[in-house]
Biotite code that builds the C-alpha atoms (Angstrom):
import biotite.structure as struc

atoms = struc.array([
    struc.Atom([0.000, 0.000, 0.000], chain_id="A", res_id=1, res_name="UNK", atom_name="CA", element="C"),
    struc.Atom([0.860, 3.550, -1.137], chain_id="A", res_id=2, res_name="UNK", atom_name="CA", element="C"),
    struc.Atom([2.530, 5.918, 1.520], chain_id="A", res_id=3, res_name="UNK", atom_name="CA", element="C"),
    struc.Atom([0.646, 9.426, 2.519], chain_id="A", res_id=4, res_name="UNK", atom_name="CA", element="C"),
    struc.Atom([3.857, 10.808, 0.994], chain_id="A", res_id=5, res_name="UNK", atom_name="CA", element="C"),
    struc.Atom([3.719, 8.194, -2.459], chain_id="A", res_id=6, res_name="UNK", atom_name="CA", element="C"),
    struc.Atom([0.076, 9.323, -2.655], chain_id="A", res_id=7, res_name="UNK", atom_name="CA", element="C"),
    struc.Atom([0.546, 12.680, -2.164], chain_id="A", res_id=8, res_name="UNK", atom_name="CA", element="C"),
    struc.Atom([3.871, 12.966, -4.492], chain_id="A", res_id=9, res_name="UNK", atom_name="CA", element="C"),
    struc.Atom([2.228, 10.915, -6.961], chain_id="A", res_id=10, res_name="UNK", atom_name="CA", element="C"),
    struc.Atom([-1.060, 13.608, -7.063], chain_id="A", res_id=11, res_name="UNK", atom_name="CA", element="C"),
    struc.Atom([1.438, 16.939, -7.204], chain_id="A", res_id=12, res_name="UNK", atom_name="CA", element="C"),
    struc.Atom([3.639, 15.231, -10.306], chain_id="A", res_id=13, res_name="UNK", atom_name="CA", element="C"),
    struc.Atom([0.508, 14.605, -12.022], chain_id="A", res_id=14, res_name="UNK", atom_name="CA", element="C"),
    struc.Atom([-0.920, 17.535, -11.831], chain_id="A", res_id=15, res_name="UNK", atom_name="CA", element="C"),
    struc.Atom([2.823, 19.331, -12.510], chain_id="A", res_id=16, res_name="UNK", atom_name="CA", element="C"),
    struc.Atom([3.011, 17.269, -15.398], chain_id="A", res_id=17, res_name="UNK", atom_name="CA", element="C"),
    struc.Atom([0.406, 19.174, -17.225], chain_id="A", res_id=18, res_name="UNK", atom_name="CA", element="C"),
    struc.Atom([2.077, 22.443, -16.646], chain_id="A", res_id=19, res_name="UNK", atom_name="CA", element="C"),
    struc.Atom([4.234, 24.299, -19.600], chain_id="A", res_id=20, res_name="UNK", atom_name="CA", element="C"),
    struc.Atom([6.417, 25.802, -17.022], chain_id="A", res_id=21, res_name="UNK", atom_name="CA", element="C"),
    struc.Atom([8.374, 22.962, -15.650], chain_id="A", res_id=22, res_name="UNK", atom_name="CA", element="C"),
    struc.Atom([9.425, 19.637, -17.141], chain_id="A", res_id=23, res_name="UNK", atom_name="CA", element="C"),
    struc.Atom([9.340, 16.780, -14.963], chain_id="A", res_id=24, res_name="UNK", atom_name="CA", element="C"),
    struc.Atom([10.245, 13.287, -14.735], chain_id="A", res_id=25, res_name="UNK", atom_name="CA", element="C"),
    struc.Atom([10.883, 10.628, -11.797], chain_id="A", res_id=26, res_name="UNK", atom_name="CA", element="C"),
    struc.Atom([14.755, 9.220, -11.706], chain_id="A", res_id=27, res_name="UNK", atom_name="CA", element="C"),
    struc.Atom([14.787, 5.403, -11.738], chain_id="A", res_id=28, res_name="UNK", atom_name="CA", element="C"),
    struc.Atom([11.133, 4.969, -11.696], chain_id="A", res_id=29, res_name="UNK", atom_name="CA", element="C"),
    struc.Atom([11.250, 6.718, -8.248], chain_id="A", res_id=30, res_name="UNK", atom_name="CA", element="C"),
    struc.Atom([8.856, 8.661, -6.787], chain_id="A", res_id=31, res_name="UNK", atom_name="CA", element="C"),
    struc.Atom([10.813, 10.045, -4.201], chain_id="A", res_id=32, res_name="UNK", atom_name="CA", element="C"),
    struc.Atom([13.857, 11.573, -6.875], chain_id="A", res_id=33, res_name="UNK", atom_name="CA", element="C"),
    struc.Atom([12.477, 14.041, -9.825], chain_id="A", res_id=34, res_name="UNK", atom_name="CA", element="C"),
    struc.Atom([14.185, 15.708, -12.263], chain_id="A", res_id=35, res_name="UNK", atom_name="CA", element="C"),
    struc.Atom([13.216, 19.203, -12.524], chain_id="A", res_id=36, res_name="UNK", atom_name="CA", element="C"),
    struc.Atom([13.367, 21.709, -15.080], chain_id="A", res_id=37, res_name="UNK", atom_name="CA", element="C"),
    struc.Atom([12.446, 25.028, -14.675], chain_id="A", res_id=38, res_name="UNK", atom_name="CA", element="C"),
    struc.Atom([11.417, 27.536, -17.962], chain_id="A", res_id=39, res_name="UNK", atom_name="CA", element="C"),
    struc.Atom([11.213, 30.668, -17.581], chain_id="A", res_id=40, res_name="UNK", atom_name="CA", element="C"),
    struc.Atom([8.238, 32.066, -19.265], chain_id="A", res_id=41, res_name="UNK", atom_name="CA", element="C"),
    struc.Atom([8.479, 35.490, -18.436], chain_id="A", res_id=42, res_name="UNK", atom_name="CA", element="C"),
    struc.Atom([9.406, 37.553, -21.273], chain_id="A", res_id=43, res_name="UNK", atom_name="CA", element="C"),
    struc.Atom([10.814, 40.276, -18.966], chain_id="A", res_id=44, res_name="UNK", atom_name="CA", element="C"),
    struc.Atom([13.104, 37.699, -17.093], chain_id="A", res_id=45, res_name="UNK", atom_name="CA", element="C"),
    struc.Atom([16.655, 37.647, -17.781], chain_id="A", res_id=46, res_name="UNK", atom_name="CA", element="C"),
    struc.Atom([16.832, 33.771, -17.457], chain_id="A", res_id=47, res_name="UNK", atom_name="CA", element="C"),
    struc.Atom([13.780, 33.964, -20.271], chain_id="A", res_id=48, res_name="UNK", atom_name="CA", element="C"),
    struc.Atom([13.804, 31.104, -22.249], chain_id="A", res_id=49, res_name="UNK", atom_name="CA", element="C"),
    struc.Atom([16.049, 29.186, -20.052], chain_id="A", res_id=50, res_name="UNK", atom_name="CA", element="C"),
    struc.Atom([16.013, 25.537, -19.038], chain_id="A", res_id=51, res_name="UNK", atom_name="CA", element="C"),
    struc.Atom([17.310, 25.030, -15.972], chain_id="A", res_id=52, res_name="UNK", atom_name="CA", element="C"),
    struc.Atom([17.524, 21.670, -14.273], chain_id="A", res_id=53, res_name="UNK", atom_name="CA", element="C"),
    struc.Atom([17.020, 20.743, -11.156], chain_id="A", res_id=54, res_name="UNK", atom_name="CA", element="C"),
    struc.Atom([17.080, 17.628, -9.018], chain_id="A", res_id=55, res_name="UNK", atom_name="CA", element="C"),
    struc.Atom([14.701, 17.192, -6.259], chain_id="A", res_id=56, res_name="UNK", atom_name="CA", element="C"),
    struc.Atom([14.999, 14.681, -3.357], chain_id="A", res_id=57, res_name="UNK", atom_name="CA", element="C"),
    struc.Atom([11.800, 14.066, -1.310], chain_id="A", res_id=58, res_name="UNK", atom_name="CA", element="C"),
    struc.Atom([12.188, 12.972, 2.803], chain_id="A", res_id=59, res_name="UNK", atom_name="CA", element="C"),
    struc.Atom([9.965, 9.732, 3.494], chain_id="A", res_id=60, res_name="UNK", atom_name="CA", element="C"),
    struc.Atom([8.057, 11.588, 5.837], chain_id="A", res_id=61, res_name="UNK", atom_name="CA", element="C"),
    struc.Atom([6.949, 14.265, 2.914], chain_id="A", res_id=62, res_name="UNK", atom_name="CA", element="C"),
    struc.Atom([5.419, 16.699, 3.797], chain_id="A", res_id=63, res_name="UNK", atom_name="CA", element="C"),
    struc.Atom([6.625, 17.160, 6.848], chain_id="A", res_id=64, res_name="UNK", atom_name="CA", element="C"),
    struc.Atom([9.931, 17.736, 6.230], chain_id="A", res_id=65, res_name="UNK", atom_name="CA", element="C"),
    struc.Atom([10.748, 19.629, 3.413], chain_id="A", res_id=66, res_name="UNK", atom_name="CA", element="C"),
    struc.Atom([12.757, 18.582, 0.237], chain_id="A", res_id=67, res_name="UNK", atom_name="CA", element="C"),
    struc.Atom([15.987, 18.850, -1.307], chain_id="A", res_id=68, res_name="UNK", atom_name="CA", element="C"),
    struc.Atom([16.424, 21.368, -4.424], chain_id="A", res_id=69, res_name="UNK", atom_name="CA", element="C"),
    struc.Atom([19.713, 21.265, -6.568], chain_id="A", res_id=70, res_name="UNK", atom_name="CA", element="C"),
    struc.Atom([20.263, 22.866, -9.700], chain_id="A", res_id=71, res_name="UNK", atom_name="CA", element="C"),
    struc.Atom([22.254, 20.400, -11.749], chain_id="A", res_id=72, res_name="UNK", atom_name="CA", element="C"),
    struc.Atom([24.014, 23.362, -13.718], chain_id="A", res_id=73, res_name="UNK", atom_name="CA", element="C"),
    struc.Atom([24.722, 25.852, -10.593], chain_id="A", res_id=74, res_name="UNK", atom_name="CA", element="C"),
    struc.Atom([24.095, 29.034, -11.414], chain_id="A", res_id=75, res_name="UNK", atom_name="CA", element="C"),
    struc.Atom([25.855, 32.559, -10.712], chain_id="A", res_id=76, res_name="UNK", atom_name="CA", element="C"),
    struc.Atom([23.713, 34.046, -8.650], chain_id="A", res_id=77, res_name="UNK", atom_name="CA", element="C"),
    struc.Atom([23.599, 35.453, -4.619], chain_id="A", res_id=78, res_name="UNK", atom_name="CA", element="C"),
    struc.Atom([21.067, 33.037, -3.347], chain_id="A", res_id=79, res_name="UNK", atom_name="CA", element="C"),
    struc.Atom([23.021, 30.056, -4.939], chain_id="A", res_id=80, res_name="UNK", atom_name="CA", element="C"),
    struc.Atom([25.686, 27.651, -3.335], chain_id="A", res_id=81, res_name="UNK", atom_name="CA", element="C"),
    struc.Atom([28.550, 26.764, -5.694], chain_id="A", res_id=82, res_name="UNK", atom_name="CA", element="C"),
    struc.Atom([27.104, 23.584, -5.788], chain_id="A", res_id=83, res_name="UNK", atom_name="CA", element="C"),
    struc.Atom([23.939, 23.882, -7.091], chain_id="A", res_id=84, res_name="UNK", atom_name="CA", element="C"),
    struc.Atom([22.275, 24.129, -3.843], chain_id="A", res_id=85, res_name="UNK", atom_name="CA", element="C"),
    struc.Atom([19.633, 26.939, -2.408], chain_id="A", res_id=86, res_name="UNK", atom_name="CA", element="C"),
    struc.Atom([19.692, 29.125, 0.191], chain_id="A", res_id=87, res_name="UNK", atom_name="CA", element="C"),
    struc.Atom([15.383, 30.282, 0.570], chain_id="A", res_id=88, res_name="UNK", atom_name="CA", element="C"),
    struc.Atom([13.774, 29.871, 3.484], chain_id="A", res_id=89, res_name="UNK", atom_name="CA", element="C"),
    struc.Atom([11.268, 27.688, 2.134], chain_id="A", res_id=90, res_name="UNK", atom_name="CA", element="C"),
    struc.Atom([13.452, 24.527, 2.214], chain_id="A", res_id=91, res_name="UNK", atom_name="CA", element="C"),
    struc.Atom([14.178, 25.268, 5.447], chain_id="A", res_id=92, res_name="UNK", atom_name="CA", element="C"),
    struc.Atom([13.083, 23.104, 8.376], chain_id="A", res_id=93, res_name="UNK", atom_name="CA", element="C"),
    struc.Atom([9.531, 23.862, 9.650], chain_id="A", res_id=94, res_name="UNK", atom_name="CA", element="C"),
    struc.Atom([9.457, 26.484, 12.668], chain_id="A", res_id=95, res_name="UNK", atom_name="CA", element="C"),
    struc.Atom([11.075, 30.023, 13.825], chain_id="A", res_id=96, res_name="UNK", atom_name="CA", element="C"),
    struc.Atom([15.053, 30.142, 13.774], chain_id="A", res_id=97, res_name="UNK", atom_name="CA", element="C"),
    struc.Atom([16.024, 32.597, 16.587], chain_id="A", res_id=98, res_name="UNK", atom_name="CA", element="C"),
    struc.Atom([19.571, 32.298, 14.459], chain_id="A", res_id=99, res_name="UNK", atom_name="CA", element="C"),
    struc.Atom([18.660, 33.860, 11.264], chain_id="A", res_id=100, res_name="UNK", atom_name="CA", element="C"),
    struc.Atom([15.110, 35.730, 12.103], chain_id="A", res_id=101, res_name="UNK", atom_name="CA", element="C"),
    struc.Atom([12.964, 33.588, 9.948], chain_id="A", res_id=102, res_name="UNK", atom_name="CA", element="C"),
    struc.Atom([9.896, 33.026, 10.822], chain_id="A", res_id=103, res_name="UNK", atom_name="CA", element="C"),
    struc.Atom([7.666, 29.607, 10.736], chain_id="A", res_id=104, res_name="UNK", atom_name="CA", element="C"),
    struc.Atom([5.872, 31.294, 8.360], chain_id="A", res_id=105, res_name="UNK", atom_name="CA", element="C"),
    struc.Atom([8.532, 32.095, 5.777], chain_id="A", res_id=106, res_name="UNK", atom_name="CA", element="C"),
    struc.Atom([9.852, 28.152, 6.160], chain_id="A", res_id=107, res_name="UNK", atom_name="CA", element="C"),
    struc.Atom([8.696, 25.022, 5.062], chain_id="A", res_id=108, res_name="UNK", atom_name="CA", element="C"),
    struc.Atom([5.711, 23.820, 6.502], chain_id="A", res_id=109, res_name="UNK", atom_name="CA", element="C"),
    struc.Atom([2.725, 20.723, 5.335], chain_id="A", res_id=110, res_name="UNK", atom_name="CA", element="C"),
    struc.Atom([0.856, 22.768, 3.601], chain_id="A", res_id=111, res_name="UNK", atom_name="CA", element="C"),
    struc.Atom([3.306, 23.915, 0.736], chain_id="A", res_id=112, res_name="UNK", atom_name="CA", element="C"),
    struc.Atom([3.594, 21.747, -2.576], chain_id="A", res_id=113, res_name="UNK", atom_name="CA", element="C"),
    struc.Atom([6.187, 21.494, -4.967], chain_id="A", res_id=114, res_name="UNK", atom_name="CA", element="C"),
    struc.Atom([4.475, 23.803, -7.067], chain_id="A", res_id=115, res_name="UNK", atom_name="CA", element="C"),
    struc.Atom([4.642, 26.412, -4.231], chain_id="A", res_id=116, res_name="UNK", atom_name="CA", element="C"),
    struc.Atom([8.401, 25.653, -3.931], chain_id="A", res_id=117, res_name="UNK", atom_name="CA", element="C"),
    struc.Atom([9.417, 25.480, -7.682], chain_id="A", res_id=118, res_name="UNK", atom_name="CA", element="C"),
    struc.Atom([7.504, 29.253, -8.087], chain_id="A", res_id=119, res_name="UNK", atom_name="CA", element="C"),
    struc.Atom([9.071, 30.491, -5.103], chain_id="A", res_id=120, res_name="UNK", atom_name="CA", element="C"),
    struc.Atom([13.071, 29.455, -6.903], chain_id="A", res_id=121, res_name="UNK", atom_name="CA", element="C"),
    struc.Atom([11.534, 31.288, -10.097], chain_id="A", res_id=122, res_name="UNK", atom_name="CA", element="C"),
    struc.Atom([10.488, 34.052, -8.086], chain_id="A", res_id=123, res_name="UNK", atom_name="CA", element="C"),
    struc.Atom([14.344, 34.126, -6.264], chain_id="A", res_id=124, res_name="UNK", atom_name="CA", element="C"),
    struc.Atom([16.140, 34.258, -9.633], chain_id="A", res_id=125, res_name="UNK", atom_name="CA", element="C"),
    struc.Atom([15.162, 37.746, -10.662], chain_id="A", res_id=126, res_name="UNK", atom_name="CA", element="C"),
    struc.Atom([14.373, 38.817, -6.718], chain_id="A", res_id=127, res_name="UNK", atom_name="CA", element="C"),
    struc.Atom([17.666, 37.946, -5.271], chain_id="A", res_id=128, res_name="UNK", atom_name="CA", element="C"),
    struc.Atom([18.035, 38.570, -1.651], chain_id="A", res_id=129, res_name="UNK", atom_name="CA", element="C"),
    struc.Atom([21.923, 39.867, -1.001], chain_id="A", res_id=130, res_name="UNK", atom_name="CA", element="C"),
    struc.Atom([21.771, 40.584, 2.222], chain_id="A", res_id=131, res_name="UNK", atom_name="CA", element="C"),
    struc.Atom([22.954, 37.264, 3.225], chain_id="A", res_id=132, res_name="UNK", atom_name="CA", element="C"),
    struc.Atom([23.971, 35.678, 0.258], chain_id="A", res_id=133, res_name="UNK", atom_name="CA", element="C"),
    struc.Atom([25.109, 32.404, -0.770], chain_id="A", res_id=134, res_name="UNK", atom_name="CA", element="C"),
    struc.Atom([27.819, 33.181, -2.985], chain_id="A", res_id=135, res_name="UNK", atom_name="CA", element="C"),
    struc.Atom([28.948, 36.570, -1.471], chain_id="A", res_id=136, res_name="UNK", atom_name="CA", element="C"),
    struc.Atom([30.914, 37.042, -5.325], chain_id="A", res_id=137, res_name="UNK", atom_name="CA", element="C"),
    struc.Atom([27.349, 36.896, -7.221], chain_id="A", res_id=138, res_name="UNK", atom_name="CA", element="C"),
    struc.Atom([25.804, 39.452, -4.386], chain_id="A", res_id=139, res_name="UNK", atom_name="CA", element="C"),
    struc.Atom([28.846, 41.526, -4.853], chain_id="A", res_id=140, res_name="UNK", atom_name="CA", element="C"),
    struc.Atom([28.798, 42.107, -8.282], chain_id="A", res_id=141, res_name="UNK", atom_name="CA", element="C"),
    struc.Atom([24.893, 42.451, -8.243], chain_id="A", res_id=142, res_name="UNK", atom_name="CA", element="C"),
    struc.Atom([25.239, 45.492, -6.336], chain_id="A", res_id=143, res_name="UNK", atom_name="CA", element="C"),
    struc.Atom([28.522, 46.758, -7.651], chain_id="A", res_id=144, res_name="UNK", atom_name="CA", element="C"),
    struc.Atom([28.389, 46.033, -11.372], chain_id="A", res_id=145, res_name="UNK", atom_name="CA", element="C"),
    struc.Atom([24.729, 44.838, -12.037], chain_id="A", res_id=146, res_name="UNK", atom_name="CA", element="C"),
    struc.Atom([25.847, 44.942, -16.078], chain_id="A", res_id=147, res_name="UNK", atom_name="CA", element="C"),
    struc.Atom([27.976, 42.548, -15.112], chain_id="A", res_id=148, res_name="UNK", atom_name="CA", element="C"),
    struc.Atom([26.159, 40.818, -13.346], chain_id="A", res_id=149, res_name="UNK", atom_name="CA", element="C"),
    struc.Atom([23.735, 40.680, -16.432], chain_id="A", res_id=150, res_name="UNK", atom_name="CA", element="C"),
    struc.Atom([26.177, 39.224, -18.516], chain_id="A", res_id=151, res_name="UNK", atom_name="CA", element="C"),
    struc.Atom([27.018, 36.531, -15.845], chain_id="A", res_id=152, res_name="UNK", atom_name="CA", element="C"),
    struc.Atom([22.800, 35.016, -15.894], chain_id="A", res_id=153, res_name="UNK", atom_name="CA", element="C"),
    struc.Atom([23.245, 35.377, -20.247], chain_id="A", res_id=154, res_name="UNK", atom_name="CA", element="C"),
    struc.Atom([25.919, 32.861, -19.747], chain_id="A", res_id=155, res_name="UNK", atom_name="CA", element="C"),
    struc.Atom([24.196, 30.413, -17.599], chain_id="A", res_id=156, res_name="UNK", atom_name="CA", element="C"),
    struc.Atom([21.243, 31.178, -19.811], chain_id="A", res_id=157, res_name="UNK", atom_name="CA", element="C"),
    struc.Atom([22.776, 29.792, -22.564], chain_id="A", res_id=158, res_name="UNK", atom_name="CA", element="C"),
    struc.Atom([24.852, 27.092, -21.245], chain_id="A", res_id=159, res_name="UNK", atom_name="CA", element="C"),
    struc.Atom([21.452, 25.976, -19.896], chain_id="A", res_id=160, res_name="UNK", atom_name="CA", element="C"),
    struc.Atom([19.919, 25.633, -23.481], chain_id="A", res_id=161, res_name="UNK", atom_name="CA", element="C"),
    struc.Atom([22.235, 21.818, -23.651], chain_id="A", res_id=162, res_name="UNK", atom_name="CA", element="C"),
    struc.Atom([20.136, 20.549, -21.422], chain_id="A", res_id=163, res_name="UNK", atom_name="CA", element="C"),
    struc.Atom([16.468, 20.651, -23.455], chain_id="A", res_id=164, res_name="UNK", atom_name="CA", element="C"),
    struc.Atom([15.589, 17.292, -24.305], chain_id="A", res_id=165, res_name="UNK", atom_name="CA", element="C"),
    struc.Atom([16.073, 16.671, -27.753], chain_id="A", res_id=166, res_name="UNK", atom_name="CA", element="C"),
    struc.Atom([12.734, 16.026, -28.670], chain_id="A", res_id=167, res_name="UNK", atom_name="CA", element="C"),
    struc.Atom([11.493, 18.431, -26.173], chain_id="A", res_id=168, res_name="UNK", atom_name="CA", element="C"),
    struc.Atom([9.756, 21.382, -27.810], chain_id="A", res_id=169, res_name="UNK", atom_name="CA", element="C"),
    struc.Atom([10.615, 24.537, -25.632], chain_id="A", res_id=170, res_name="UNK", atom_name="CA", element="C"),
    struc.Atom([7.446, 26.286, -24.959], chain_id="A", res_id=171, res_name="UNK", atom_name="CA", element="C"),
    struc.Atom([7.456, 30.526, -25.545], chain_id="A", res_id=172, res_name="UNK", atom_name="CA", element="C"),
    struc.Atom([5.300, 33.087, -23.993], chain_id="A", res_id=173, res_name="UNK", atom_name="CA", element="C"),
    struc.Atom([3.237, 33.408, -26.618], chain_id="A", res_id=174, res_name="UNK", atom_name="CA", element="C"),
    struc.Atom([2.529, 29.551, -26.695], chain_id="A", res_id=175, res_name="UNK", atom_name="CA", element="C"),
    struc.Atom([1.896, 28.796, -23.234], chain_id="A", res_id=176, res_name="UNK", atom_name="CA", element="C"),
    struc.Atom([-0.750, 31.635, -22.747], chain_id="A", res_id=177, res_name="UNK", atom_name="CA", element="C"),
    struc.Atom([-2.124, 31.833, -25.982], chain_id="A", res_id=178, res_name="UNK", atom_name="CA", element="C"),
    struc.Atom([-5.780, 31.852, -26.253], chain_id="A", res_id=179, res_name="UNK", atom_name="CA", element="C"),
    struc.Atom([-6.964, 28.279, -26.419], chain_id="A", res_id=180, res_name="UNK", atom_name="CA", element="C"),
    struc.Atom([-10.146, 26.875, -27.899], chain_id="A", res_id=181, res_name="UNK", atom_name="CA", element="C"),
    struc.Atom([-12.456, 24.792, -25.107], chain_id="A", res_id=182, res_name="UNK", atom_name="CA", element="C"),
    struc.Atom([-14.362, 21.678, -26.346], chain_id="A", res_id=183, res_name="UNK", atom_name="CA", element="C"),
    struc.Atom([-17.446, 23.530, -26.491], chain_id="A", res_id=184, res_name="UNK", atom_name="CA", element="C"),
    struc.Atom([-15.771, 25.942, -29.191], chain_id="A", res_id=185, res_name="UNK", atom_name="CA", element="C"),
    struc.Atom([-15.680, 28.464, -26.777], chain_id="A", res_id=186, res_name="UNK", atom_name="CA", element="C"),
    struc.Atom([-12.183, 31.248, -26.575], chain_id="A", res_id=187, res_name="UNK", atom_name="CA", element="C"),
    struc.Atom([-11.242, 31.434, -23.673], chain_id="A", res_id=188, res_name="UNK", atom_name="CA", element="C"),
    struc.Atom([-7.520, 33.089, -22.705], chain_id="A", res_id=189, res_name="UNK", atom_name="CA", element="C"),
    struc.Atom([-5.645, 32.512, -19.731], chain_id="A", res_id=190, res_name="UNK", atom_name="CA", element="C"),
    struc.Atom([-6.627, 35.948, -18.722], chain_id="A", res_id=191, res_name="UNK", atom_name="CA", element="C"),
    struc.Atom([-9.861, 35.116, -18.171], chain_id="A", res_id=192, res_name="UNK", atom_name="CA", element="C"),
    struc.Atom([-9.348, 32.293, -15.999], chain_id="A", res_id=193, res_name="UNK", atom_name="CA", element="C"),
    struc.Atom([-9.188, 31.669, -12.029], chain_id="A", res_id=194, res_name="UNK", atom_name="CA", element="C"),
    struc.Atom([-5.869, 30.309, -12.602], chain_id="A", res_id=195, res_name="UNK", atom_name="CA", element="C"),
    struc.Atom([-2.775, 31.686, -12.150], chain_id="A", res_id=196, res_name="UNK", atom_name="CA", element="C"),
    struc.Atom([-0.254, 31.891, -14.696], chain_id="A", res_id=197, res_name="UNK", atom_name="CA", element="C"),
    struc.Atom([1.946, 29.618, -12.705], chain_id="A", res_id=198, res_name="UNK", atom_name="CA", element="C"),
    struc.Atom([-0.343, 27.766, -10.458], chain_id="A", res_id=199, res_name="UNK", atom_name="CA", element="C"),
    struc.Atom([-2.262, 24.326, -10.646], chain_id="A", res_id=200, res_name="UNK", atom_name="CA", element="C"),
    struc.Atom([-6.194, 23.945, -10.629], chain_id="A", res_id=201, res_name="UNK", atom_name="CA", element="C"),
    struc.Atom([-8.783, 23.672, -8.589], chain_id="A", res_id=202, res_name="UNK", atom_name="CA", element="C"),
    struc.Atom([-9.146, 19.660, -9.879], chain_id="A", res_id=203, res_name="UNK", atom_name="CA", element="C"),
    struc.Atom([-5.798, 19.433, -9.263], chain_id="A", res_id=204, res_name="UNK", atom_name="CA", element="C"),
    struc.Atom([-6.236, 20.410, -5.807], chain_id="A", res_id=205, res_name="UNK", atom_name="CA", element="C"),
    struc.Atom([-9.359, 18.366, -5.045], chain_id="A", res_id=206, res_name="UNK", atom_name="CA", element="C"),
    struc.Atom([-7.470, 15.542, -6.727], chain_id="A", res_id=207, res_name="UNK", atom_name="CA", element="C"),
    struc.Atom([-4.878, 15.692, -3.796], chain_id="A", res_id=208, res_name="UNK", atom_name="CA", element="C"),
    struc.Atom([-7.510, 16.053, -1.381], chain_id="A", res_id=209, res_name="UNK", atom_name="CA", element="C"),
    struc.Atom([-9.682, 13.509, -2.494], chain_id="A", res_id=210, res_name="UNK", atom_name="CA", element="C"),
    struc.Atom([-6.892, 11.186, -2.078], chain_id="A", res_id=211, res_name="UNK", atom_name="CA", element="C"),
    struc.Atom([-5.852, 12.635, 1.550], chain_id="A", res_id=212, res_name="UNK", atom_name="CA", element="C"),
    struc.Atom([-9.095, 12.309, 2.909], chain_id="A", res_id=213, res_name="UNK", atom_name="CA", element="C"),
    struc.Atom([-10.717, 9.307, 0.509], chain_id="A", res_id=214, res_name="UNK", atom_name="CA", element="C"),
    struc.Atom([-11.723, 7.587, 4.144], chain_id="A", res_id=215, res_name="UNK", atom_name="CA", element="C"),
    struc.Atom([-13.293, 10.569, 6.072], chain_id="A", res_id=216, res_name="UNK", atom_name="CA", element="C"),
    struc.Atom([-15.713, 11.104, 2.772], chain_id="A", res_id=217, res_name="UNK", atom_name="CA", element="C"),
    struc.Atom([-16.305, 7.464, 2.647], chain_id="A", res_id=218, res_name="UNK", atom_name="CA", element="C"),
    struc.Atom([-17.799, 7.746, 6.335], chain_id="A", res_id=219, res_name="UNK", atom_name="CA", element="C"),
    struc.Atom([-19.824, 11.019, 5.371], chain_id="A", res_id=220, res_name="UNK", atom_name="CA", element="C"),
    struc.Atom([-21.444, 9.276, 2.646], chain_id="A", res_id=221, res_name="UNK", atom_name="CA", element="C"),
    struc.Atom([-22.466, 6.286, 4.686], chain_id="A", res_id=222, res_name="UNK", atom_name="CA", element="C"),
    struc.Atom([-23.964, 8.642, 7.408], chain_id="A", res_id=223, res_name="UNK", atom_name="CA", element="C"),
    struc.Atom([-25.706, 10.809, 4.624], chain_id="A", res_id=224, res_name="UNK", atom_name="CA", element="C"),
    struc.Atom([-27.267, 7.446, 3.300], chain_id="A", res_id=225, res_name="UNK", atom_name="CA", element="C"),
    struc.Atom([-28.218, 6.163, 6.783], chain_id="A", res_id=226, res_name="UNK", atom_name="CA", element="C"),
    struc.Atom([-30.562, 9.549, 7.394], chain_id="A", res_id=227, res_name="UNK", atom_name="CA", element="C"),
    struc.Atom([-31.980, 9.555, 4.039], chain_id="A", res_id=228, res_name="UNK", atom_name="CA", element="C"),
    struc.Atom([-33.158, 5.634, 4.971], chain_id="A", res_id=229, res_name="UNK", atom_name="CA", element="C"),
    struc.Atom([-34.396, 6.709, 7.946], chain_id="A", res_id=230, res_name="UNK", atom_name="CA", element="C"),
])
């Protein structure tokens, strides 16, 4: 029998799967190791159009502890390690940290996702936090030289580009949000919809909880049918 962290993992990488944002795929067949790639569909961005890949390493308790994230090419930026590794405080254990001020609330806790965490690395790459930085060169020369800084992201930009799949089709702007036609033959953009332009669904979402709490409907349904008998 599936694991509350198989089930859950399994409902977040189907449901990521379906996204145009990230590429993912399980290493080995398992469920606890993805690889991640991150594209950067912001045209403003200047990682846009990047493919930047990842590796992510789930604890068997998910979610209560938090995973790994590694970027397989590191990149040259304040908030990453040499090594590939992040420093955000949503991979951080779950609680306050009277060492470096964070809050329980800016740290991993239950309730994230991997879809929270992958938009919050996206976020970090063009928000970089130098105050405390990772690689105290990258911060540097952000606030220093910020041209060359600029130069520094084109390079990993395009040194990222060798790791697209070769029958992967690289998704644009224009093609992930373009106005798509509904079964009905009704247009309807992403504009107009609930959805966020990086988020999940709402069936995505009831998915997961329909799988979390299968047995406490199961019991509500038996109770509903013993008072309509009655």
């Amino acid at each position: 029998m599936a694991t509350l962290a198989e089930r859950l993992l399994m409902n977040e990488f189907k449901a990521l799967a379906k996204e145009t944002w990230t590429h993912i795929e399980l290493i080995n067949e398992n469920m606890f190791e993805w690889s991640v790639a991150l594209i950067v569909l912001n045209p403003d961005s200047l990682y846009y159009g990047g493919y930047f890949k990842a590796k992510m390493s789930f604890p068997k308790n998910y979610p209560y502890s938090p995973p790994d994230f590694k970027f397989v090419r590191p990149l040259y930026h304040p908030n990453i390690y040499p090594d590939g590794r992040l420093c955000i405080s949503i991979l951080h254990a779950p609680g306050d940290d009277e060492t470096s001020g964070e809050l329980a609330s800016e740290r991993w806790s239950p309730v994230q996702r991997v879809e929270t965490v992958l938009i919050s690395v996206l976020s970090l790459l063009d928000d970089a936090e130098v105050s405390s930085p990772a690689n105290v060169d990258a911060g540097v020369m952000l606030r220093n030289n910020p041209e060359q800084y600029k130069e520094m992201v084109k390079k990993d930009l395009e040194t990222s580009k060798a790791d697209i799949p070769a029958n992967f089709v690289m998704p644009t702007h224009e093609s992930a949000f373009m106005t798509r036609k509904e079964d009905d033959g009704f247009d309807m953009s992403w504009e107009d919809s609930d959805v966020e332009s990086f988020g999940g669904s709402d069936s995505d979402e009831d998915e997961e909880m329909d799988s979390d709490f299968e047995g406490d409907m199961d019991e509500d349904d038996e109770e509903e049918e013993e008072e309509e008998e009655s």
